[in-house]
VOSEPA-509704 format. One record per atom (N, C-alpha, C): x, y, z. Coordinates in steps of 0.001 Angstrom, whole numbers, plus 500000, padded with zeros to 6 digits. Layout:
! VOSEPA-509704
XYZ ...
***
This chain:
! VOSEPA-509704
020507588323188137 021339587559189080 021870586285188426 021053585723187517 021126584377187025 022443584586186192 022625585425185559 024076585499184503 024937585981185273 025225586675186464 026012586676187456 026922585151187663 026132584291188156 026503583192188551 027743582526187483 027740582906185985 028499582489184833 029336582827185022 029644584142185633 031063584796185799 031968584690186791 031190583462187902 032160582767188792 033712582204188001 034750582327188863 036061581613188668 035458580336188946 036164579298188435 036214577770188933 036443578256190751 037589578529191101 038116578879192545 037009579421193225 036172580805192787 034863581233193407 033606579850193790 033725579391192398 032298578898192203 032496577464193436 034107577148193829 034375575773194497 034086576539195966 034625577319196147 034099577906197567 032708578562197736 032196579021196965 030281579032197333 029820578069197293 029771576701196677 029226575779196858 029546575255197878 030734575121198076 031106574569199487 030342575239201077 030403576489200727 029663577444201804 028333577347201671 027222576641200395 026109576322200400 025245577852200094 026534578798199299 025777580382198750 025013580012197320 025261578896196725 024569578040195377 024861577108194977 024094576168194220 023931575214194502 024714575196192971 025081573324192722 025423573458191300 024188573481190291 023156573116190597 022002573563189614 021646574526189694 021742575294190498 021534576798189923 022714577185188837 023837577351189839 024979577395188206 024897577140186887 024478575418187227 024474575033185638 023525575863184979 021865575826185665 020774576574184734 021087578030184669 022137578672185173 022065579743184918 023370579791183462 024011578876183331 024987578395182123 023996577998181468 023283577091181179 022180576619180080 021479577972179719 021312578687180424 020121579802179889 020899580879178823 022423581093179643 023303582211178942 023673581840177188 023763579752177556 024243579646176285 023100579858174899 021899579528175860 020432579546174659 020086581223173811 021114581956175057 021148583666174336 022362583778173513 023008582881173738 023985582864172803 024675582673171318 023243581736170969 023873581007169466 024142582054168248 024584582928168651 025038584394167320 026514584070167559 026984583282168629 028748583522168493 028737581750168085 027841580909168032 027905579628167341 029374578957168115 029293579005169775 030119578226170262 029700577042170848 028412576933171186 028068575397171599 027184574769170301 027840573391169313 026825572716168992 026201571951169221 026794570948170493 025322570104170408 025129570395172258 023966570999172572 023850571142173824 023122570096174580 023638569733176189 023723568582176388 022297568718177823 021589569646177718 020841570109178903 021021569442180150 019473568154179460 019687566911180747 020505566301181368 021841566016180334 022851565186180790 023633566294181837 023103567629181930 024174568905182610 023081568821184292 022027568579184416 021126568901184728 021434567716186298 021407566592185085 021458564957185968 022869565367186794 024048565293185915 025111565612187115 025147566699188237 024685567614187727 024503568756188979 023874568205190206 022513567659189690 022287567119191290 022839566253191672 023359565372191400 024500564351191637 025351564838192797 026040565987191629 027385566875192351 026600567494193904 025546567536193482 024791568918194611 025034567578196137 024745566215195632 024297565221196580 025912565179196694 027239565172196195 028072565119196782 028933565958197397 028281567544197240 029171568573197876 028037568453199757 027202568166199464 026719568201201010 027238566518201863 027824566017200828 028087564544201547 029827564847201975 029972566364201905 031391566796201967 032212566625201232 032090566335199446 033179566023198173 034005567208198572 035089566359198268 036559567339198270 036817567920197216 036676567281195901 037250567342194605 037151569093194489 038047569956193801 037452571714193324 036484571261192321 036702570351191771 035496570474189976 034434570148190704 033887569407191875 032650568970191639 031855570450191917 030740570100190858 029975570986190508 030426572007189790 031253572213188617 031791573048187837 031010572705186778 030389573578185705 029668573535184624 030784574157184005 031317572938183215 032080573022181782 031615573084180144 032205573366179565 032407573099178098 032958571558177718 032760571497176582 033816569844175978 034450570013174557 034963570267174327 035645570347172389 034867569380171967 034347569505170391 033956568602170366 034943567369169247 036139567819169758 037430566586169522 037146565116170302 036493565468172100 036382564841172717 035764563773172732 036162562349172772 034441561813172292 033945561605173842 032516561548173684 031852561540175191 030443560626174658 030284559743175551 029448558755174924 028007558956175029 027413558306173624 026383559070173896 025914560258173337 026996561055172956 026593562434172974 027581562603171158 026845563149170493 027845563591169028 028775563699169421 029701562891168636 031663563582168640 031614563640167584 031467564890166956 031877565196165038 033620565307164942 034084565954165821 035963566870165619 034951568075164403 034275568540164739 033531569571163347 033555569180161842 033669567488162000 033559567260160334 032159566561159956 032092566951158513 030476566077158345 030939564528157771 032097564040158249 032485562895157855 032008561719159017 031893562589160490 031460561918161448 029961562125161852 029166562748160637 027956562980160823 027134561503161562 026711561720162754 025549560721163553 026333560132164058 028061560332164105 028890559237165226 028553559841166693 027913558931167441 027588558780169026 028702557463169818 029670557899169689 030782556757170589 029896556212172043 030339554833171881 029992554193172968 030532554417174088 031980555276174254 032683555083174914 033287556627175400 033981557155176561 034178558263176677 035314558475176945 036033559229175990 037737559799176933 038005559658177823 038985559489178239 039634559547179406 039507560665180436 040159562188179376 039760563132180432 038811563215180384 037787563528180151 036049563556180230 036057562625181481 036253561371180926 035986560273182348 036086561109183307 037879561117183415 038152561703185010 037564563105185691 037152564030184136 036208565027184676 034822564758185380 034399564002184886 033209563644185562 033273563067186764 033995562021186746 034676561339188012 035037562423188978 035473564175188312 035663565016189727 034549565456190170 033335565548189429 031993565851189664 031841567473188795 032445567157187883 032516568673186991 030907568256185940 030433569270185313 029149569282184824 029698569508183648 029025568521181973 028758568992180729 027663569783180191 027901570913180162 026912571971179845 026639571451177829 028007570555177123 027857570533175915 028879570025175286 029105570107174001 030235570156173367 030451571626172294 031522571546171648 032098573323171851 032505573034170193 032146573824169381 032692573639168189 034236573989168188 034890574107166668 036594573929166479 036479574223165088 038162574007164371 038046573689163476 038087572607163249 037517571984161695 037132570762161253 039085569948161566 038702568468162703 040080567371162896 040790568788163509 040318569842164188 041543571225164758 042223571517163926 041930571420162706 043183571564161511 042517573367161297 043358574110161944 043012575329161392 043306576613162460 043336577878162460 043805578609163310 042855580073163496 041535579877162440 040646580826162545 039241580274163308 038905579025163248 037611578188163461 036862578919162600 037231578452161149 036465579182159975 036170577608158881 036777576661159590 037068575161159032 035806573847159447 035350574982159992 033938573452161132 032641573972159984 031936572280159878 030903572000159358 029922572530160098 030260572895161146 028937573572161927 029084574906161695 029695575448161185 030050577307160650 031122577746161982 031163579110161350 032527579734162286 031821580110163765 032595580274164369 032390580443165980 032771582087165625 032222582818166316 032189584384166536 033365584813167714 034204585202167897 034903586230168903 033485586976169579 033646587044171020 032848587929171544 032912589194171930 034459589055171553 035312590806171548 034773591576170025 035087592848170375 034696593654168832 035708594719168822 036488595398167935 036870596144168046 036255597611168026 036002597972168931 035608599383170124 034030598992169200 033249600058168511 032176599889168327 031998599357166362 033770598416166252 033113598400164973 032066596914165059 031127597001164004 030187595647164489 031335594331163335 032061594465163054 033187593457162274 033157592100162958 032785590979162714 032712589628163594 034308589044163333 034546588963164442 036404588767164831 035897587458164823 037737586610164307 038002584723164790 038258585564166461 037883583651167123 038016583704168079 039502583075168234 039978582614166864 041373581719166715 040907580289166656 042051579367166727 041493577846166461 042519577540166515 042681576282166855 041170575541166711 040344575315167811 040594575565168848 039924575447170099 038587576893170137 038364577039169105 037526578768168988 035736578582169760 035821577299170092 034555577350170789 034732577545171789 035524576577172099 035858576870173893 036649577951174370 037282578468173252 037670580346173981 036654581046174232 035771580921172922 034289582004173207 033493581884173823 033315580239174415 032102579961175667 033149580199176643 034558580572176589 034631581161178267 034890582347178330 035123583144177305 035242584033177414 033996585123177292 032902584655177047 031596585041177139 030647584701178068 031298583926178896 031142583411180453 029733582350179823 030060581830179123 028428580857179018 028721579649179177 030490579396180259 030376578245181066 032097578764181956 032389578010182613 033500578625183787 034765578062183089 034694577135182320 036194576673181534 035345575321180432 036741575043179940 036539574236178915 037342573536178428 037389572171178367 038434571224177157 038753572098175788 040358571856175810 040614572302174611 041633571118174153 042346571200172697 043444570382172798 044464571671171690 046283571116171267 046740571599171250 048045571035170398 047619571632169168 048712570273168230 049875571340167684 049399573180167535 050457573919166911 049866575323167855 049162574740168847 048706576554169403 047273576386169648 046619575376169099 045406575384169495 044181575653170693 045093575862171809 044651575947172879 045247577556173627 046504577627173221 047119579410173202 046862580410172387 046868580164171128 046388581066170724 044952581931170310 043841580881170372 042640580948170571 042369581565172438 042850581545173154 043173581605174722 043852583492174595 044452583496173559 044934584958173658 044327586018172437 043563585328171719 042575586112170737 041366586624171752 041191585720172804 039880586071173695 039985586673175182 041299586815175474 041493586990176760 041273586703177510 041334584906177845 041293584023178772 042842583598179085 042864582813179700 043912581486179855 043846580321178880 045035579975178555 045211578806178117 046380577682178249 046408576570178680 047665576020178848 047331574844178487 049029574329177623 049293573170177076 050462572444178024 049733571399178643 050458571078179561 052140569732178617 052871569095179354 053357568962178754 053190567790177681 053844567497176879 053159565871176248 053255564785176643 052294563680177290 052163562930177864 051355563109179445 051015564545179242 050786564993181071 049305564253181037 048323564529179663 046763564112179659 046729562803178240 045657562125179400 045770561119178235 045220561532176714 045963560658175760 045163561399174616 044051560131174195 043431559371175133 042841558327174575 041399558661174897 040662558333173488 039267559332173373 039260560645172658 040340561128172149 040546562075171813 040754561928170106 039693562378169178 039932562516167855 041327562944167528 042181561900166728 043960562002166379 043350563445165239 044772563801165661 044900564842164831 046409564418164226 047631565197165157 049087564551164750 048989563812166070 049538562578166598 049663561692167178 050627562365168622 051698562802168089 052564562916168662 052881564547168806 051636565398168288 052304566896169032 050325567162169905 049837566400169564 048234566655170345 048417566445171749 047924567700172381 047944567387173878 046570568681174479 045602567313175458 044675568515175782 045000568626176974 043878570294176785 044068571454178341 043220572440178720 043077572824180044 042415573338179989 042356575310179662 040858575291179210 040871576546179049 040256577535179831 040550578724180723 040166579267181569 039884580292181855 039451580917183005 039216582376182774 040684583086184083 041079582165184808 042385582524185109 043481581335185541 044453581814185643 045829580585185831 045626579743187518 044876580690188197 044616579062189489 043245578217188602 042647579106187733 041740577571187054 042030576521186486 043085577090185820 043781576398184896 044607575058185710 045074575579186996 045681574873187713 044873573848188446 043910574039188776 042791573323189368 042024572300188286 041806572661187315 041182572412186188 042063570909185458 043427571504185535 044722570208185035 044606569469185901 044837569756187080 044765568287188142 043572567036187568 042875567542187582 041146566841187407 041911566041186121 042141566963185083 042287566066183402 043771565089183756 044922565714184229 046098564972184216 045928563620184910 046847562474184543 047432561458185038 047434560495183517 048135559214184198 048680557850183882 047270557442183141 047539556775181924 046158556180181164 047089555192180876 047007553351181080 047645552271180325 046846552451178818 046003552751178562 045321552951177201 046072553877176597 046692554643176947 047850555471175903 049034555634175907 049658554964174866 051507554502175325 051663556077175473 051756557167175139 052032558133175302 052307558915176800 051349558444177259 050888558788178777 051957558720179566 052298559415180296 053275559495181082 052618559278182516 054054557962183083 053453557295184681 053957558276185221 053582558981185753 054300560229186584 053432560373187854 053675561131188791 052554561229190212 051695562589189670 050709562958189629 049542564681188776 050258565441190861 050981566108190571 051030566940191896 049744567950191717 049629568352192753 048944569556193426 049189570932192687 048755571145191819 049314572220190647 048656573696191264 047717573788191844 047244574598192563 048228575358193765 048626574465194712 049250574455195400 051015575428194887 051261574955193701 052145575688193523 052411576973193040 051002577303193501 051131578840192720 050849579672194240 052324580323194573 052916580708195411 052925582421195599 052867583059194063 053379583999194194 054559584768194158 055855583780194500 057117584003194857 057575583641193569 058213584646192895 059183583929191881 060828584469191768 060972585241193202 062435585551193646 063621584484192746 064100584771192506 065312583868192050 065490582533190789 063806583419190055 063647582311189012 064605583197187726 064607582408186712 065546583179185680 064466583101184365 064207583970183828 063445583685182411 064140584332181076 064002583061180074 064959583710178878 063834584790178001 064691585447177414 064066586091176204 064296585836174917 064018584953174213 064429584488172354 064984585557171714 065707585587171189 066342586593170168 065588586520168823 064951584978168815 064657584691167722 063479585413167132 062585585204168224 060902585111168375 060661587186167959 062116587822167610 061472589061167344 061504589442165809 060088588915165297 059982588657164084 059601589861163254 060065589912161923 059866590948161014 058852591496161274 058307592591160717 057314593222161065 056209593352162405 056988592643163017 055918592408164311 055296593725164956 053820593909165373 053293594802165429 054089596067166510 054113596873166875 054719597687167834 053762597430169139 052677597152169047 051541597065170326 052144595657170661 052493594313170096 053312593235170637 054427593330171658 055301594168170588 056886594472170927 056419595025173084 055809595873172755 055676596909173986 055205595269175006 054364594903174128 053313593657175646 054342593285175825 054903592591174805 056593591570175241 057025592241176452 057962593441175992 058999593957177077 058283594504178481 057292594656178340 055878594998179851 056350593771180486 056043592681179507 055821591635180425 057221590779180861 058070591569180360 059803591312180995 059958592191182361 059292593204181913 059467594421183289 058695593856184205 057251593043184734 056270592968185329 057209591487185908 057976590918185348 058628589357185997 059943590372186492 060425591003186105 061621591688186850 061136592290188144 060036592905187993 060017593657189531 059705592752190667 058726591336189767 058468590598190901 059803589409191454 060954589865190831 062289589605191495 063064588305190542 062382588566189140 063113587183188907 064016588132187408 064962587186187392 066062587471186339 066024587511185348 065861588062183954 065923588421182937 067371587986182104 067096587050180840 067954586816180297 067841586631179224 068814587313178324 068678586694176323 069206585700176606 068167584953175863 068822583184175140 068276583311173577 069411582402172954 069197582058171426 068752580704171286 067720580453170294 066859579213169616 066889579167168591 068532578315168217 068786579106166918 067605578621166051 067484577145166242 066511576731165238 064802576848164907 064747578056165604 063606578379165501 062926578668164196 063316579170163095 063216579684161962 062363578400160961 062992577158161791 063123575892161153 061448575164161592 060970576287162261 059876574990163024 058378575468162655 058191576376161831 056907576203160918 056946575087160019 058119575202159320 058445574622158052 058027572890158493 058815572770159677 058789571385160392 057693570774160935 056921571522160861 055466571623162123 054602571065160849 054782572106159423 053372571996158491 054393570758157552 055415569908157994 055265568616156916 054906567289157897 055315567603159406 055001566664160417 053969566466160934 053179567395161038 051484567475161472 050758566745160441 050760567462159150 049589566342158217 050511565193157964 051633564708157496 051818563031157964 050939562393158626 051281562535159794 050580562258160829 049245562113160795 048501563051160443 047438563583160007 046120562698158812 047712562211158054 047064561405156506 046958560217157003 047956559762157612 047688558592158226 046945558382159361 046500559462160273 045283558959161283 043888559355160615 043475559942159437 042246560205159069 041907559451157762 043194558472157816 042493557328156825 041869556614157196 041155556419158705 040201555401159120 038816556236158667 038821556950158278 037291557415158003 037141557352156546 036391555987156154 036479555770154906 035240555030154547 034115555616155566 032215555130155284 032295553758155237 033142553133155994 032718551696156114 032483550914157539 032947551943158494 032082551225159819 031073552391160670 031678553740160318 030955554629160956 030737556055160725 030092556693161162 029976558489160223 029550557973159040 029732558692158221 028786559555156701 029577558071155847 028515557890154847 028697557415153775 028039557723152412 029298558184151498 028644558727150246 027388557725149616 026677558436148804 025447557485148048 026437557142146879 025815555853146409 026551555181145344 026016555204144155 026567555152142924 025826554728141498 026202553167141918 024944552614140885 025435551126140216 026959550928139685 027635549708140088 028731549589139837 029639550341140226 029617550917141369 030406551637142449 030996550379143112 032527550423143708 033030549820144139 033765550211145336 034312549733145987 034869550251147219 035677551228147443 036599550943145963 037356552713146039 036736553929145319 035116554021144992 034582554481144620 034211555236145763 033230554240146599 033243554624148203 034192555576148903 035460554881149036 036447555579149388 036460557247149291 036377557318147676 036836558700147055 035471559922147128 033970559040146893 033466559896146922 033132560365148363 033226559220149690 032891559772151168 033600560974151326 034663560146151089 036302561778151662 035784563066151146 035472562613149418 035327563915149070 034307564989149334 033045564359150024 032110564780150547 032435565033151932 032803564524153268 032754564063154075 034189565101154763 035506565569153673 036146566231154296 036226567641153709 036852569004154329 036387570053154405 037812570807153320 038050571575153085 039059572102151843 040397572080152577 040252572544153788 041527572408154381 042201571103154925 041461570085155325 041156568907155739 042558568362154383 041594567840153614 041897567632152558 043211568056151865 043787569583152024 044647570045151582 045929569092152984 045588568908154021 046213568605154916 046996567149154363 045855566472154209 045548564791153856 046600564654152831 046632565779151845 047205565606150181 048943565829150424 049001566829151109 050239567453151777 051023566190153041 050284565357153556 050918564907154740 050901563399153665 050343562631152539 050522561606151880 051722562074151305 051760562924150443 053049563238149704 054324563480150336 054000564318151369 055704563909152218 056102562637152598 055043561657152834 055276560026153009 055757559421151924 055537559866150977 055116558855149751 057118558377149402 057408557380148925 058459557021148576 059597557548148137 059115558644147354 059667559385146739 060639560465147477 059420561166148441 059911562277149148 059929561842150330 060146560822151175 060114560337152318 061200560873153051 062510560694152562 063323561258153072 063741562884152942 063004563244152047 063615564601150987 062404565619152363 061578564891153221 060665566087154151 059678565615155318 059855564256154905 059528563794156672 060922563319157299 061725562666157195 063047562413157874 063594563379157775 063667564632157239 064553565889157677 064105566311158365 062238566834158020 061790567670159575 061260567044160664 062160565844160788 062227564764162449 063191565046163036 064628565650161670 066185565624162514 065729567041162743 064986567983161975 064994569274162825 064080569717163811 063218568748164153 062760568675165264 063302568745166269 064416567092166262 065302567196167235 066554567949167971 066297568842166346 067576570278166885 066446571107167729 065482571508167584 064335572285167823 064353572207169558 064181571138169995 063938570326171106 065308570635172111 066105570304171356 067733570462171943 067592572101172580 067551572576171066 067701574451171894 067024574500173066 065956573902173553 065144573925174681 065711573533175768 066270572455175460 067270571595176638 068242572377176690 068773572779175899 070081574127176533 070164575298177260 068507576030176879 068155577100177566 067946576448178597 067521575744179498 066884575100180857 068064574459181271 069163573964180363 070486573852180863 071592574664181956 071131575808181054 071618576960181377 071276577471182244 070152576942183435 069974577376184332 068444578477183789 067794578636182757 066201579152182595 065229577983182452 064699579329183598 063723578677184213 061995578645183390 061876579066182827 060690579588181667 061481580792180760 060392580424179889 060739581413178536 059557582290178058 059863583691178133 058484584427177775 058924584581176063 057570584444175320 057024584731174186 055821586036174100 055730586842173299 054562586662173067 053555585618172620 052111585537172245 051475583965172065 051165584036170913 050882585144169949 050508585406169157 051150586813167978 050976586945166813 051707587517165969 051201589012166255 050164589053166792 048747590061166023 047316589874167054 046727590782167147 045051590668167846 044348589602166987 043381589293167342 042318588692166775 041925589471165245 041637588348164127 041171589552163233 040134588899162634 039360589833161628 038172589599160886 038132588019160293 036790587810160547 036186586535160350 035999586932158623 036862585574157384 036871586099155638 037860587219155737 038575587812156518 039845588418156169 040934587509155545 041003586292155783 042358585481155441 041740584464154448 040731584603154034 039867583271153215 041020583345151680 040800584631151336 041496584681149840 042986584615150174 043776584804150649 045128584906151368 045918583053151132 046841583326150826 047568581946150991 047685581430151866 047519580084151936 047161578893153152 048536579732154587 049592579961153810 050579580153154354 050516580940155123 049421582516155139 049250583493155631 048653582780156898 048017582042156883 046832581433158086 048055580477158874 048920580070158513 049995578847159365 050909580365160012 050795581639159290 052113582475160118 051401582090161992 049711582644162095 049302582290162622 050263581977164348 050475580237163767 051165580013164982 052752579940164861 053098580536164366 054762580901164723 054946580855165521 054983581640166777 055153581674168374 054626580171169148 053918579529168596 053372578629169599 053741576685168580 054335577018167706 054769574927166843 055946574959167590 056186575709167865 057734575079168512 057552574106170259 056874574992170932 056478574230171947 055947572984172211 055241572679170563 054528571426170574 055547570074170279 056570571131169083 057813569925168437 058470569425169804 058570570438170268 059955569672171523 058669569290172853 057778569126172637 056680568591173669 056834569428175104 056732570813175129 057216571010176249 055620571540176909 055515571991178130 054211573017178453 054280574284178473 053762574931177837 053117576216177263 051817577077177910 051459578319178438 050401578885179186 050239580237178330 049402580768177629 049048581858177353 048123582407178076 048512583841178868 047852584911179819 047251586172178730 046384586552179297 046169587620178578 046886588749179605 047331589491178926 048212590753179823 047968592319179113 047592592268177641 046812593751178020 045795593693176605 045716595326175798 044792595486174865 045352596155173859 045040595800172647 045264596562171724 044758597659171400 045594598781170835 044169600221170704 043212600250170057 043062599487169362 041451598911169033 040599598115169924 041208598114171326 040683597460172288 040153595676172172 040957595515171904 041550593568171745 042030593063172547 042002591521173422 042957591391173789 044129590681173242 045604590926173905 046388590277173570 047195589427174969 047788588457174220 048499587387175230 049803587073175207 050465586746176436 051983586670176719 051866585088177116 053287584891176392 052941583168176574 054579583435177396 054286581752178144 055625581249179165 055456580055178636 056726579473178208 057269578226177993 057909577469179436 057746576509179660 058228575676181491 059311574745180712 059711574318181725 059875572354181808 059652571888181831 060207570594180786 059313569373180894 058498569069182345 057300568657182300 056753568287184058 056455569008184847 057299570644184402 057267571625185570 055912572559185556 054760572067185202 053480572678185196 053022573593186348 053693573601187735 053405573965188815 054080575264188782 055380575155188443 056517576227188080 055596577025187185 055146576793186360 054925577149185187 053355578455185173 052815577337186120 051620578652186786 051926579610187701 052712579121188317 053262580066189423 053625581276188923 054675581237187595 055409581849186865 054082583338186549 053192582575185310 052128583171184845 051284583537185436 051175583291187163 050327583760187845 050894585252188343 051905585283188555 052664587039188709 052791588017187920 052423587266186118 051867588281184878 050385588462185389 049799587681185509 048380587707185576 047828588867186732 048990588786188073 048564589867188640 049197591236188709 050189591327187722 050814592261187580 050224593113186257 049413592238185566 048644593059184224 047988593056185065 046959592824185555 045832592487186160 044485593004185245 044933592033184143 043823592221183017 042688591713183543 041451592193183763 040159592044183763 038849592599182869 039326593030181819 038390593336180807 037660592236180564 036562592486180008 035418591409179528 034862592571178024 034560591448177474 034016592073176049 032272592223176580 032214593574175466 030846594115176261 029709593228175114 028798592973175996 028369591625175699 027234592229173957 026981591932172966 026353592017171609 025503590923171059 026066589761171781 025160588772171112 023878588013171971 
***
């Protein structure tokens, strides 16, 4: 009965508690117990028991005092991007080895503030820099899917690969993710959950380990699109702590998922139908054109022209960004500090922490995002891929010009694949990765990956919808009529 309780929706688990069918400490301990059977898929590292334990009864004392909030009493996950005080915030590097922040994110805050429960924090890849979660100092996170009975240990994707696999292995009801090139979609459609990147500026990013400054945005991760919707309310709003933050009113995102999408229009990219793309894709794609047509909405080709342009743009603008926010970790106020010889000096310090302290890809990031800065090439590949950003962004504003209303993608190139399949492979092979999902981040828009069916190796795969700026409500609504028109409910049969 006790692992029953894991496989509540957020939406289930807010109406039994409310009806007094369980309590949130039962929930949580029945989440604490699933995750202690769990550590073969290596998605929770630092588990937070007591601190899950203390809020539950809390929550328990405020769902009988009549709390309104849906989260209170939800036993979550946390990335461990997040910092939460008190509790390890690595981002999965051993550079932040023993950092315990005094202080806690924002969304965390306001999660707690809804009366939602930390069951933990969720491994990633090392700073999210990565698209397998094969990059974290704490080792790779396991997929809990397999293909049919081979025993092959699948990525769960990344960088968010903890928090796909603790929800998609039900060993908590959702989870913080964040989302700088796909991080939160495509890990969301390797596992056959939900995932949505709401738009930029919707969640504060303050508390949140920088990755790129300006394409990072967290979200939640779920096991369906009213969680997701329920789940954003709680994280969204106004932070004065982050110029980024957008003063906007967090509507009722729940609320807008209607069902009705009579008279919406959705484009189809001309672009996004990329060489070799698998034939099991092609088919999900056009399913999931047919499954929005019957439920009455309009079908339309649109062109992006500059799509072609926005890997290229994504991998010189991300590590910039990147080199310059992970130069504060340099063993002189906090995390890891290399041991010294005699007559070591500060840029001795410097060179040997990093070099200890950051991970191969890390590093390759750091080397790659200095050199596009550097004087030389400043203009020759960070000021070009800013102006093609802004073409990037434009195509977006034209399609929604034009009267479309969302844009279906697929979310991903390909199923989930073998964990050391891509190790020997060029960095480049691992960035094809998110093709489908840097563009959404360049032009800051919100993004939802559904899972909508399986591969014949029995995988899942995911259909992504691109919204409007703000239009997050639209945007579930949209993905909530894939969601019941696949009406994917597979669960991976449980191994670990």
């Amino acid at each position: 009965m006790m692992s029953e309780l894991t496989k509540f929706t957020i939406a289930e688990a807010r109406d039994k508690l409310r009806a007094g069918d369980v309590t949130s400490t039962e929930l949580t301990q029945a989440c604490l117990s699933e995750i202690d059977r769990a550590d073969a898929l290596g998605a929770f590292v630092h588990k937070t028991p007591e601190i899950a334990l203390q809020q539950a009864a809390a929550a328990d004392a405020r769902i009988q005092g009549g709390a309104e909030n849906p989260m209170c009493g939800v036993p979550i996950g946390i990335k461990d991007l997040f910092c939460t005080q008190g509790v390890p915030s690595q981002a999965a590097s051993r550079i932040l080895e023993g950092f315990k922040p005094e202080y806690e994110s924002t969304v965390t805050t306001q999660l707690w503030q809804a009366g939602a429960i930390m069951l933990g924090k969720l491994n990633m890849d090392e700073f999210a820099m990565g698209s397998s979660n094969e990059t974290s100092c704490y080792g790779n996170v396991v997929n809990p899917w397999r293909r049919g009975n081979d025993e092959t240990q699948l990525t769960p994707g990344g960088s968010s690969g903890g928090s796909a696999s603790a929800v998609a292995a039900d060993l908590c009801l959702a989870a913080t993710g964040t989302d700088t090139g796909g991080s939160i979609r495509q890990p969301a459609a390797f596992t056959g959950i939900t995932g949505l990147k709401p738009t930029y500026g919707r969640c504060s990013r303050w508390g949140i380990v920088a990755f790129a400054s300006s394409l990072d945005q967290a979200g939640p991760m779920t096991k369906t699109v009213r969680d997701a919707a329920i789940m954003l309310r709680a994280m969204a709003g106004h932070d004065p702590k982050d110029s980024t933050s957008a003063d906007l009113p967090v509507p009722d995102f729940e609320a807008a998922i209607t069902g009705d999408i009579r008279g919406r229009t959705i484009g189809i990219p001309k672009e996004y139908r990329m060489e070799g793309m698998p034939a099991e894709i092609e088919k999900l794609w056009s399913d999931g054109a047919d499954m929005l047509r019957d439920a009455g909405a309009k079908i339309v080709d649109i062109s992006l022209p500059h799509t072609k342009y926005a890997l290229p743009a994504y991998y010189v603008i991300a590590p910039a960004e990147a080199s310059s926010n992970l130069a504060r970790y340099d063993g002189v106020r906090f995390g890891r500090r290399a041991k010294l010889a005699e007559g070591d000096g500060i840029t001795e310090m410097y060179e040997k922490t990093r070099a200890e302290g950051f991970g191969a890809e890390v590093q390759r990031r750091v080397m790659i995002g200095t050199y596009v800065l550097s004087a030389g090439f400043y203009d020759a590949y960070y000021n070009r891929a800013r102006k093609v950003r802004t073409l990037i962004k434009r195509d977006f504003e034209d399609a929604f010009d034009d009267g479309v209303d969302a844009i279906l993608t697929p979310a991903t190139p390909s199923a989930a694949f073998g964990l050391g399949e891509m190790a020997d492979a060029d960095p480049v092979q691992m960035y094809l990765n998110d093709v489908f999902t840097v563009t959404v981040n360049l032009a800051g828009l919100p993004g939802i990956s559904v899972p909508a069916g399986l591969d014949g190796q029995g995988l899942p795969l995911g259909l992504q919808l691109i919204g409007r700026p703000w239009e997050e409500g639209d945007l579930l609504n949209i993905a909530q009529t894939v969601e019941n028109a696949a009406g994917f409910v597979a669960k991976p049969s449980r191994w670990w």
